[in-house]
KOLTORTI-762641 format. One record per atom (N, C-alpha, C): x, y, z. Coordinates in steps of 0.02 Angstrom, whole numbers, plus 50000, padded with zeros to 5 digits. Each point is the difference from the previous one (the first is absolute). Example, Ala and Ser with C-alpha at 12.3 -4.5 7.8 and 13.67 -1.06 7.14 Angstrom:
# residues 2
506604971650390/499555005950000/500455006050000/499825005349964/500425005950003/499615005550037/
This chain:
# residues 353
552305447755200/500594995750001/500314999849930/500535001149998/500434997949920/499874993749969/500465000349949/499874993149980/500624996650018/500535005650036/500694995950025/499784996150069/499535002750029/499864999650092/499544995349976/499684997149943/499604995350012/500414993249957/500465001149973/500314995949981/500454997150076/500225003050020/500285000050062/499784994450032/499255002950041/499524996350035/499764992449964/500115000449938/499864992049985/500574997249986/500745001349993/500604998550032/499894997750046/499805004550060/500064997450062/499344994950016/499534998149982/499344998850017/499895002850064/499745006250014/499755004250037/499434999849973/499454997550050/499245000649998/500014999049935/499944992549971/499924998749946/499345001049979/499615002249942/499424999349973/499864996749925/499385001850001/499804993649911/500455004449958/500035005249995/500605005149968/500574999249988/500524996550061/500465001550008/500104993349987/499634994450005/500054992449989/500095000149927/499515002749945/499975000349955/500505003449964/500305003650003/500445003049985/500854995750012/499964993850041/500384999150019/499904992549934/499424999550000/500274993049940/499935004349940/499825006949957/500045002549975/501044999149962/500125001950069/500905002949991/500394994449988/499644993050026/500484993749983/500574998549952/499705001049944/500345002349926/500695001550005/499665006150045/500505005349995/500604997050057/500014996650049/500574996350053/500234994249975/499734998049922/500344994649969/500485006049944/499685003849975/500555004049934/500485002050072/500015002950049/500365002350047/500444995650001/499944993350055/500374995150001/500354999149951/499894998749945/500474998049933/500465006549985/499735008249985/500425005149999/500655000050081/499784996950044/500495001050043/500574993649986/499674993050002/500624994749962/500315001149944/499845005149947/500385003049939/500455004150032/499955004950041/500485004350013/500754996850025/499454996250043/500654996950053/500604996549955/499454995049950/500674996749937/500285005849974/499855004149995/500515004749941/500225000650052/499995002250052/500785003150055/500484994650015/499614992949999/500384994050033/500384994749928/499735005149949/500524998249955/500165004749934/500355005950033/500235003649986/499875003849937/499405001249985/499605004049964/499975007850013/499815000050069/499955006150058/500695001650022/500325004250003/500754999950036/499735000450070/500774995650045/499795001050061/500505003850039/499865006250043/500665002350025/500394993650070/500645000749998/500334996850060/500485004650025/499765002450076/500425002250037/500694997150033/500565002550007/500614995950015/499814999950100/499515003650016/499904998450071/499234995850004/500154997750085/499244995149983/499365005350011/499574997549966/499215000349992/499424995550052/499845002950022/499514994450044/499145005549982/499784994749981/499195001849977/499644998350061/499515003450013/499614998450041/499275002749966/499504994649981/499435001449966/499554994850013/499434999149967/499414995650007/499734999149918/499544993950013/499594997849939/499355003549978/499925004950079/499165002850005/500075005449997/499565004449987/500035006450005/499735001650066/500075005350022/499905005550087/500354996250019/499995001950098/500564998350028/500174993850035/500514997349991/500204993850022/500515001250062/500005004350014/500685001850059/500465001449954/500195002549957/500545000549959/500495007850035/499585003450014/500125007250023/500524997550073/499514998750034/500514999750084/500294993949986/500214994549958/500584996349973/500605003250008/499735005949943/500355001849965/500645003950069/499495004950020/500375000150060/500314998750052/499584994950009/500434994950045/500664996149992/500074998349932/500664998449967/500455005349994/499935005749974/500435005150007/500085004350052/499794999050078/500005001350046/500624995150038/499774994649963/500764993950030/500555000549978/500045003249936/500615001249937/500435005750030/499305004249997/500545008150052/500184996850057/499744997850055/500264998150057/500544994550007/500174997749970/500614995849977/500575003049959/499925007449973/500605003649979/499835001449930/499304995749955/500104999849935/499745005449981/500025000449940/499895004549960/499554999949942/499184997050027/499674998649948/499625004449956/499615001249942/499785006349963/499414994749974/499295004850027/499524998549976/499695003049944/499784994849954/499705001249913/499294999550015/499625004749960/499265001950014/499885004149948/499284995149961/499815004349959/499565008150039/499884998150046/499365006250039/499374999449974/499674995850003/499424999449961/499415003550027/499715003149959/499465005750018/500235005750045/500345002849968/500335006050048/499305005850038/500055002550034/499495004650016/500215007349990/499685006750026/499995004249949/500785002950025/500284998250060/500735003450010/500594995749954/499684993749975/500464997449950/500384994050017/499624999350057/500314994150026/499494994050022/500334991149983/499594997450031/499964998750065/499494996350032/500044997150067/500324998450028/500314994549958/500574996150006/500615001550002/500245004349951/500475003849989/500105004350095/499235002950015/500165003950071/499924996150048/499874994850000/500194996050053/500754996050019/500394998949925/500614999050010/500525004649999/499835007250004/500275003850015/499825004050074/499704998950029/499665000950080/500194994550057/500154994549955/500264993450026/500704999750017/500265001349942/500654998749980/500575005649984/499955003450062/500555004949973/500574999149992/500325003249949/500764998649987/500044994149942/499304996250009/499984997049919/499885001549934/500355000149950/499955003349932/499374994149978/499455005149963/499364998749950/500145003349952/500074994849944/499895002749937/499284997949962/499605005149977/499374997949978/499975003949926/499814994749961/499844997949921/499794993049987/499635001349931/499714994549976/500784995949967/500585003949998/500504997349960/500674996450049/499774995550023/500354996550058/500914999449988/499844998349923/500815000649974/500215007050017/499685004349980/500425006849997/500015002550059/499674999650051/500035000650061/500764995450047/500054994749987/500704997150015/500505004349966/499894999849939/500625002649953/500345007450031/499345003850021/500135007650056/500164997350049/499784996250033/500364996750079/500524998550001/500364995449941/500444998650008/500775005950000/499655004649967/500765006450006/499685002750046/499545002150034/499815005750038/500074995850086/499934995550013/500234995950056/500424996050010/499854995350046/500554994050044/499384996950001/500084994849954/499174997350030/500404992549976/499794993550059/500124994950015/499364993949960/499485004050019/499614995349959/499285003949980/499734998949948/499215001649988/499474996650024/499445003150022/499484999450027/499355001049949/499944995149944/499495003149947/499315001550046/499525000750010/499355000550021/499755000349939/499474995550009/499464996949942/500434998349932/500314995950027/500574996449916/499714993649989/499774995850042/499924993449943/499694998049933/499645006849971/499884999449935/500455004949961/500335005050041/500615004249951/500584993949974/499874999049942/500364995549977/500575002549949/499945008650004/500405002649959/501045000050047/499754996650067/500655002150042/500134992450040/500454998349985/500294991850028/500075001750076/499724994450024/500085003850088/500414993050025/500134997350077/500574994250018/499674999250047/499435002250023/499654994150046/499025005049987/499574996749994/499385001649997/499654997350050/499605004150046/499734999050054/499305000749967/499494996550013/499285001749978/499454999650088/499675004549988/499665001450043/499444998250004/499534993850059/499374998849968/499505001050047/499505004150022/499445002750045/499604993049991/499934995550075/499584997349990/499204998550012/499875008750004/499324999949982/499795001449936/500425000549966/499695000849951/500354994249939/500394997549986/500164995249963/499824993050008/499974998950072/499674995050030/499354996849955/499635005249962/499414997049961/500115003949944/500325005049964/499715002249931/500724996149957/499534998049968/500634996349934/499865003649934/499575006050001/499905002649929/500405005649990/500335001149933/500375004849989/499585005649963/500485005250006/499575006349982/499844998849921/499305002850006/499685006250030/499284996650049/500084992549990/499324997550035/500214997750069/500775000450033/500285000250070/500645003849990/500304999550057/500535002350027/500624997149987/500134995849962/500524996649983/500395004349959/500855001450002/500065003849934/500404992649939/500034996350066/500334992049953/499864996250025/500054992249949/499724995550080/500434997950016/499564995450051/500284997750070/500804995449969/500084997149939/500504996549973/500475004749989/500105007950015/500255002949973/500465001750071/499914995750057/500595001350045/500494995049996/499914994949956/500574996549988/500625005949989/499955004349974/500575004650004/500265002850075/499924999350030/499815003950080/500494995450030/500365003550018/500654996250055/499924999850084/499515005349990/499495002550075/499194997850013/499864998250027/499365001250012/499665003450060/499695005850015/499904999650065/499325002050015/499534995850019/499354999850020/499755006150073/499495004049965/500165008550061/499244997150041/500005004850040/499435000350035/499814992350026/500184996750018/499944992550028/499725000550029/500125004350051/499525001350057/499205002150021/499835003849928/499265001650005/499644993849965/500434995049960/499494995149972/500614993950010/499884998950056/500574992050023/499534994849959/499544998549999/499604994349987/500114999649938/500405005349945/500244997649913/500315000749994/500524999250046/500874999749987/500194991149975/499664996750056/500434992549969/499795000149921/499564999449995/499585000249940/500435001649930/500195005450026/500385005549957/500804997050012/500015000350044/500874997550001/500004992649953/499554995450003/499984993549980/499935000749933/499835004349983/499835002449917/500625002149975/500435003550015/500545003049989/500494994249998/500134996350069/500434996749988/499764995749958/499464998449977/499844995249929/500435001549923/499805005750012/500045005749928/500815001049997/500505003050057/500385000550001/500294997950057/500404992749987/500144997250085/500775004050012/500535002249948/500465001650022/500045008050027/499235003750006/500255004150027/500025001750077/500375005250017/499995001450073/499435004450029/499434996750027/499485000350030/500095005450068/499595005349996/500035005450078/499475001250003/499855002750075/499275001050012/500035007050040/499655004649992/499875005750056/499365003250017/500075004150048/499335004050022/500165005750004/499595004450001/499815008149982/499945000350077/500635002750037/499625002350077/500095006950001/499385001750042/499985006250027/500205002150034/500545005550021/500295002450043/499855006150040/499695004549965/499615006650029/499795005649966/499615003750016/499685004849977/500265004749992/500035004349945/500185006549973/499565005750020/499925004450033/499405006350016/500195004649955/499545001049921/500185004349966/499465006850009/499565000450034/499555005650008/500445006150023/499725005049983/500345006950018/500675003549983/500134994149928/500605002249975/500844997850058/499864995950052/500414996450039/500114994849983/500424995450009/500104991750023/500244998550069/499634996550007/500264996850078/499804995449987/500214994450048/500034992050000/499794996050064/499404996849992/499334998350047/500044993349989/499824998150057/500184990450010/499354997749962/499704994649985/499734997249961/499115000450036/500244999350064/499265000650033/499605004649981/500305007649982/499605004649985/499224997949941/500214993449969/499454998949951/499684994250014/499824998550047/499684995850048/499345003750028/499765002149947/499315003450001/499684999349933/499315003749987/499815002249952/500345006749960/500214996549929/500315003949947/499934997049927/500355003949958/499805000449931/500625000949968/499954996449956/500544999249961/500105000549925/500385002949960/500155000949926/500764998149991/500084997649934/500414995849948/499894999649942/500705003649951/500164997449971/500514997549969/499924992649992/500554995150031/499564994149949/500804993849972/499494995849966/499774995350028/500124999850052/499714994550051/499405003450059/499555001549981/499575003550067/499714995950052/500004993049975/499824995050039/500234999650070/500795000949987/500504999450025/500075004850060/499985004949982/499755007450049/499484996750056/499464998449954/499284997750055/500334996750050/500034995249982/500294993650063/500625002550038/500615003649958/500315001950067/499475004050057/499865005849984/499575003150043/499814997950068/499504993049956/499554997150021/500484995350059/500504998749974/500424994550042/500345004850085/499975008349968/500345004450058/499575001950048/499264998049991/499454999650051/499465007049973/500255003749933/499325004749995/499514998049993/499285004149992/499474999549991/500015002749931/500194998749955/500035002049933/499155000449977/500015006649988/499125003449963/500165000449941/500275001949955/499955001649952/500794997849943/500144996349956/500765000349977/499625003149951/500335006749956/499895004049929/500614998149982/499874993949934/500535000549961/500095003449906/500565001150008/500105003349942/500374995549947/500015002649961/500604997649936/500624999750018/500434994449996/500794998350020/500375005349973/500415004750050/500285005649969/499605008149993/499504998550034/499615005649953/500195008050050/500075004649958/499995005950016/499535004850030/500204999850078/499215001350020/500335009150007/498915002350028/500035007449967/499715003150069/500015007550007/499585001350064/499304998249997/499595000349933/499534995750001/500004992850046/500364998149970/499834991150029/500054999950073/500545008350034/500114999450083/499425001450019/499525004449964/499555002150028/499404994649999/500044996349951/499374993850002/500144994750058/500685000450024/500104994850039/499825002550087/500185007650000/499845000350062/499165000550014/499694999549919/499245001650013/499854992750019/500394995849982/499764989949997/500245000250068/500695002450037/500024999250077/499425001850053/499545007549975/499585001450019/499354996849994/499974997849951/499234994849982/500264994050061/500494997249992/500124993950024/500275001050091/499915006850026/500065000950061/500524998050034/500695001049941/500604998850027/500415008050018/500455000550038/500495002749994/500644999449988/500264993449971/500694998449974/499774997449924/500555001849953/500134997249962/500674998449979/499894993750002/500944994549975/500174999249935/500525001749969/500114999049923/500764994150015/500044997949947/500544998349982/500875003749992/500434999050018/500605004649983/500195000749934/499774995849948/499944999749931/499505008149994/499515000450038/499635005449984/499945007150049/500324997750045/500615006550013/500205003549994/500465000549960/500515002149953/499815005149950/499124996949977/499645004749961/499535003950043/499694998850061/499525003150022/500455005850049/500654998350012/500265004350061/499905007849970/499685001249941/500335009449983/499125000550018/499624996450013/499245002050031/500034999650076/500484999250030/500064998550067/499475005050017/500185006950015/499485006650027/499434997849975/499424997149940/499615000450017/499484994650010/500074995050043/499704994350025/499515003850056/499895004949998/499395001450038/499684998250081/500604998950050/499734996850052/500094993449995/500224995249948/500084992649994/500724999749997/500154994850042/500804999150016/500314993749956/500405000549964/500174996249944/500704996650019/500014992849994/500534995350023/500144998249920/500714998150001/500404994949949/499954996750039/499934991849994/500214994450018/500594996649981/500615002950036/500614995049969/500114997550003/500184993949944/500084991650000/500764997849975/500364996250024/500404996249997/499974994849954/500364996249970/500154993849976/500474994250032/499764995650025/500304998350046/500154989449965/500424997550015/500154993749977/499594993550043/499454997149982/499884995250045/500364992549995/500344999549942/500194995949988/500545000649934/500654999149989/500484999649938/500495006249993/499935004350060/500415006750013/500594997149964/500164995350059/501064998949987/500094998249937/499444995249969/500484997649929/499755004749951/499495004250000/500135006349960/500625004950011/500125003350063/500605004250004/500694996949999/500014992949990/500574994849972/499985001449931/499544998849953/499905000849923/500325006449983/499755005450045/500265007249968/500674999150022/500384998450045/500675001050048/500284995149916/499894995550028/500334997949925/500005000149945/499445005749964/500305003049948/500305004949994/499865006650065/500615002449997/500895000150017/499924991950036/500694998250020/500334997849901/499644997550005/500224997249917/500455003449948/
């Protein structure tokens, strides 16, 4: 194991040990110099130390406080799925983080598989990416992905994204949790929207009651990750299989920053889940790793294995060789359980404005 994949794993507390405990009050130190290097930055941008770019069109951020995934991805889409379908003309900003070896990230190919006919611009330089958008298109409004700490670009409404399996209990910031700011740091947040409700209902009030403590004027949303159906990527095909098909014994791999999250849907669609292999958020998998997985389908006396559509995207150029094991994406939705209208009111009226 690296020392990135085990840094990872005590990120995540995955099978914590005296190791990984230790190491974790070891780093303390280090999530207080953190904390303080991140409230320095923010003052120099928030008072004008740092220049900040301002676009003459609106900006809408959509990001989180945590690191891995908060739903930020199928947000992301889901909002610019409403923008095109309403006539607009929105352009999504993306750094691409962890590109894989064709050069692209996940993310990046999922909102381009998603979203056709929508312009992605991907760089770490969010300004200069508008600044090209703005002569090279018709673009109505920006779509930052992962902006609420790009503080180098003024945005007109910030949406923050919060998974509540996992914020629900970690209040430590990196490198001894998952925090990249704290929880005081959504007083900036004009959005709030609490994901996955559905796999952990029992820490939503909890969490909502905290929020509206912390920040009562903001506008509170809630959603769930639903599943809609299966992808059949074996044999270098796709076809599209109703959900029952995994209503058996199977095996599953992710990587994704929420793997938790994976489990319990699964678990919620009626499989017999043997085995989840998770990986590093983002990680670049190899024909190696296809081949260890169909050997773990075989130990574990499955013949399906379900990935994520996050991991998809990267496994589809191994399609041919899954060996006899039939390989599903599980595609999930983002869906509003609660605060749809007065979010797509917030955006309507800033771009009526």
């Amino acid at each position: 194991m690296s020392v990135r994949d085990f840094l990872w794993r005590v990120l995540r507390k995955d099978k914590p040990s005296f190791g990984s405990r230790l190491l974790h009050v070891l780093l303390l130190p280090f999530s207080w110099l953190y904390g303080a290097g991140v409230s320095l930055v923010f003052l120099a941008y928030q008072n004008g130390i740092f220049p900040v770019f301002r676009s003459s069109i609106p900006v809408i951020s959509i990001g989180n406080i945590a690191l891995g995934g908060a739903g930020k991805t199928p947000f992301v889409i889901w909002l610019a799925g409403h923008l095109r379908d309403r006539h607009k003309n929105p352009v999504i900003l993306t750094r691409g983080y962890m590109p894989g070896a064709d050069g692209q990230s996940d993310e990046v190919l999922l909102f381009r598989r998603n979203l056709p006919g929508v312009v992605v611009y991907v760089s770490a330089d969010r300004a200069e990416s508008i600044r090209l958008a703005e002569k090279e298109h018709l673009v109505d409004v920006f779509l930052m992905d992962d902006g609420f700490q790009h503080w180098a670009c003024a945005r007109n409404l910030d949406i923050v994204m919060l998974d509540v399996l996992e914020t629900a209990s970690d209040r430590n910031l990196l490198p001894c949790g998952s925090l990249r700011e704290p929880f005081s740091a959504l007083a900036r947040a004009d959005i709030v929207i609490l994901t996955r409700c559905d796999l952990a209902p029992e820490r939503v009030p909890a969490l909502r009651a905290e929020i509206s403590r912390l920040v009562p004027r903001v506008l509170l949303a809630e959603t769930a990750h639903v599943p809609q159906a299966l992808v059949e990527l074996s044999g270098g095909t796709e076809s599209v299989t109703p959900l029952s098909a995994i209503r058996k014994s199977v095996c599953a791999c992710s990587a994704i920053g929420s793997p938790e999250a994976f489990t319990r849907t699964l678990l919620q669609c009626g499989a017999d889940l043997r085995h989840h292999e998770i990986f590093i958020d983002h990680y670049d998998y190899t024909l190696e790793d296809v081949q260890r997985l169909v050997a773990l389908c075989r130990k574990h006396s499955c013949d399906t294995l379900v990935v994520t559509s996050k991991d998809a995207v990267k496994l589809r150029q191994f399609a041919g060789h899954f060996q006899g094991v039939t390989v599903y994406a599980l595609e999930v939705v983002i869906a509003f359980t609660r605060g749809e209208d007065e979010v797509l009111a917030s955006v309507n009226r800033l771009l009526a404005a």
